[in-house]
C-alpha positions, 0 to 999 in steps of 0.5 A: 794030729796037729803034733804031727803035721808040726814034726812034718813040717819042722823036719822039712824047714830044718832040711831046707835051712841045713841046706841053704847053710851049706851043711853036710848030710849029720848037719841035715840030719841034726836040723831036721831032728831038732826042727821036727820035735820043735815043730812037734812041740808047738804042734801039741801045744795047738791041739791044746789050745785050738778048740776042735771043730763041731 
């Protein structure tokens, strides 16, 4: 569930950071991609090492 609360939250961090740059609508679209599997990543990574709760 983390992976994919990261893939939200990386998609909308990579809009928000084309945005502020100034960028184009492929510029949004590449940022949001790369920030989503970053943040999709990292998600994954947590449930790994976040014990799930009792």
């Amino acid at each position: 569930m983390l992976n994919l609360v990261g893939f939200g939250l990386g998609i909308l961090l990579g809009l928000w950071t084309a945005y502020k740059r100034g960028g184009s609508a492929l510029d949004l679209l590449h940022y949001a991609t790369i920030f989503g599997l970053i943040g999709f990543v990292v998600g994954a990574f947590a449930m790994l090492v976040i014990p799930a709760p009792a």
